[in-house]
N, C-alpha and C positions, 0 to 999 in steps of 0.2 A: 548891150544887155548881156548880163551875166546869163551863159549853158546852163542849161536846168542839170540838178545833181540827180541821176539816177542809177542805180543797181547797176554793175556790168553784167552782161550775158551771161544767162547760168548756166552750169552743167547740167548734165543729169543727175549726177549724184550729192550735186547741191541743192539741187528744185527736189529730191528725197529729202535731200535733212529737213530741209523749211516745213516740207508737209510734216514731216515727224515731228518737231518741234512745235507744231500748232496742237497737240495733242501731248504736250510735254506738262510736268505736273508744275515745273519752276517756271511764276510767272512773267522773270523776265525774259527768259528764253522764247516763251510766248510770243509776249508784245514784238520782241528783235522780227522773231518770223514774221507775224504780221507787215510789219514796218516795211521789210523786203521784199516780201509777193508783192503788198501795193507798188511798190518802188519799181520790181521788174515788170511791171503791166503800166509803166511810164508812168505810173500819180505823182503830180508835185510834193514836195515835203511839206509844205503846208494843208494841202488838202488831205494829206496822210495825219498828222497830227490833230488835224482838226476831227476826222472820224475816227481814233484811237484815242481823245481827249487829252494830247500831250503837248507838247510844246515841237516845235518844228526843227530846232538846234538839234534834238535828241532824234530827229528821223535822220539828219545830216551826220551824226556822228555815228548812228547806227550804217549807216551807209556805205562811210568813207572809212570803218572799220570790218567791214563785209568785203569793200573792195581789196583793202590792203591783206589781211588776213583768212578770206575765207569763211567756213564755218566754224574756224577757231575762235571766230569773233560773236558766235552765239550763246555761249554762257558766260556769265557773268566774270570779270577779272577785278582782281583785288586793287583795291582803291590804296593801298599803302605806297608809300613813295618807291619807286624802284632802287633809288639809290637817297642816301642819308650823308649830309656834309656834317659834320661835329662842329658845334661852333668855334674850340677850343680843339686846334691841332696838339700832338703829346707833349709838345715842349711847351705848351701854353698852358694843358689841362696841368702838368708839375707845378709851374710857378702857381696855380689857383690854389695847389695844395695846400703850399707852403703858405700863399696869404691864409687861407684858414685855420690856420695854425699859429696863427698869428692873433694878438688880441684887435678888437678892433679901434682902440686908444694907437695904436702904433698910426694907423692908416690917418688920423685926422680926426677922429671920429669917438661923440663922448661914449665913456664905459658903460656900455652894455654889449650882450649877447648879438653873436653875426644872425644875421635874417637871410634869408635867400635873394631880398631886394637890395639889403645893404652891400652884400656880398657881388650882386650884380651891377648894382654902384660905383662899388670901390674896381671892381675890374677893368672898366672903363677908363676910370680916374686914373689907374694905374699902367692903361695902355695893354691891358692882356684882351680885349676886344676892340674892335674899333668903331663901332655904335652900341648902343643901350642892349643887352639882353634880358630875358624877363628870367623871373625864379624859377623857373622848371628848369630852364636850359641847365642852370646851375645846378639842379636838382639830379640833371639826368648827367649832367660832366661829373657829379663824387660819385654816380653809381657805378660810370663807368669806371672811375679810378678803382674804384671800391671802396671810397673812404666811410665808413660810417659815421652819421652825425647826428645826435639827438640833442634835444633841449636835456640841458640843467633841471633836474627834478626835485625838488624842496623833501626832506625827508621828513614823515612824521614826529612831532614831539607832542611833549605831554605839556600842562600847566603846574604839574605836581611839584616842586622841588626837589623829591628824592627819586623822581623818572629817570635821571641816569646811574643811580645805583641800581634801580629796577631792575632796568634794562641790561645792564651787566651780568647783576644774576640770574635773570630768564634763560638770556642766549649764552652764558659761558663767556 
């Protein structure tokens, strides 16, 4: 039988925060204390979740981030990834340039305008990744480059016949 997961021994200036924290305006700071006075008065993590109305993983993780950290583990920490791999290392994101710069008749592919799927496609096809990436990826490898890309925009015309003398004489 698996040890029952419980709070380690508090201090005293830990069993102050928790009371503080019961009395904190941020509700997750709240719940966390709760989770941990039941936890240090021995309750199972499920009979904690069950009388907090939550799930029993979330009284364990709360737990086993009180043990490792303390009461640094009372407010809330950022959900963004700690560290970020680029899909395309620098000598990968240049060659992606270069295909984009490229028409997309060169790669295999009939003439029309690059798409961010196509684009992810052909990199594949081309060995600059080595599984399928989606169009953001791509989206986010030209931002980092900095390359700007916009669609081809269709410029207003007229049906008149003499809209481009018009137009001449309007703008100069």
């Amino acid at each position: 039988m698996k040890p029952r997961r419980v709070v380690r021994p508090l201090t005293d200036d830990e069993r102050a925060a928790l009371e503080a924290g019961l009395r904190s305006a941020d509700a997750f700071v709240l719940r966390r204390c709760q989770m941990l006075r039941a936890s240090a008065r021995h309750e199972p993590p499920l009979a904690i979740a069950r009388a907090l109305g939550g799930d029993d993983q979330t009284v364990r993780n709360a737990i086993h981030a009180f043990n490792a950290r303390g009461t640094a583990a009372l407010p809330k920490r950022s959900s963004r990834p700690q560290t970020i791999h680029p899909a395309f290392p620098a000598a990968q994101a240049e060659r992606r340039r270069d295909l984009l710069h490229r028409r997309s008749r060169d790669c295999g592919h009939p003439p029309r305008r690059w798409t961010l799927d196509l684009a992810a496609a052909v990199s594949v096809a081309e060995g600059l990744t080595a599984r399928r990436v989606s169009g953001e990826t791509i989206r986010a490898t030209r931002h980092r480059l900095g390359v700007r890309w916009q669609r081809a925009k269709q410029g207003i015309t007229s049906p008149d016949r003499r809209y481009a003398a018009k137009k001449v004489g309007a703008t100069g």
